[in-house]
N, C-alpha and C positions, 0 to 999 in steps of 0.2 A: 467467442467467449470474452467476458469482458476482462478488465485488466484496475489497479487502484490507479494506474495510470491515464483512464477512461473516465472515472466518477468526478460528477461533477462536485462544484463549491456548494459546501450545506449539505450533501450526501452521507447517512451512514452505509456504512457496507457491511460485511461479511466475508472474511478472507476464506476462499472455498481450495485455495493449494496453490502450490509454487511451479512453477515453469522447469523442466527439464534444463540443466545446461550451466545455474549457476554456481561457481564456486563453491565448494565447502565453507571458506572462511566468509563468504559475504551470505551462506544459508543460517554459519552460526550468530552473524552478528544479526542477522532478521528477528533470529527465534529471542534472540538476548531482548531486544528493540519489543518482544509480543506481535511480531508479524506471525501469529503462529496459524494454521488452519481453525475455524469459527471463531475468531479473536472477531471483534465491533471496531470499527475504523471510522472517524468520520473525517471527511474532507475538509480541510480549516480553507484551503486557497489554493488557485492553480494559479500560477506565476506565468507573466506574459512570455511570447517569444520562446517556448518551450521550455522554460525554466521550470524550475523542483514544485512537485503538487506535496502541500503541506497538510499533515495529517495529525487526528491525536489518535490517542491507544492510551485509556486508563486515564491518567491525570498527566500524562506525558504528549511531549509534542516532539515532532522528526519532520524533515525534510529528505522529499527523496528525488534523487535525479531519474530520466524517463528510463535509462538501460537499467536500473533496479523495478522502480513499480509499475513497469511493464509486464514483469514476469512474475505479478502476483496477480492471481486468477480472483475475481471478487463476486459478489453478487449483493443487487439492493438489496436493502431489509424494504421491506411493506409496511 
């Protein structure tokens, strides 16, 4: 399954659900952020040397490190 930590630069996605395992407080600050399930994501940049893949959601931009958008399950749009 893929992950927003997979999608490449220029990708929108589709957040299809979250990974077993994380935090309460880092699942509430997802859903604050609109990490939520069918939320549209696009990939703004994946940062060299495994640095943070940079996403927007809305008119909004976040950076996330790989132990977070690992554990969001995604799927291309078409």
């Amino acid at each position: 399954m893929l992950t927003l930590w997979d999608a490449p630069k220029g990708a929108s996605v589709t957040i299809t659900g979250l990974k077993q395992g994380l935090h309460q407080l880092v699942l509430n600050r997802l859903s604050e952020m609109g990490l939520d399930q069918g939320q549209t994501v696009l990939c703004l940049r994946r940062s060299p040397f495994n640095g943070p893949v940079v996403v927007a959601i809305a008119d909004c931009v976040y950076s996330l490190e790989q132990q977070i958008a690992s554990h969001i399950f995604i799927q291309p749009l078409s």
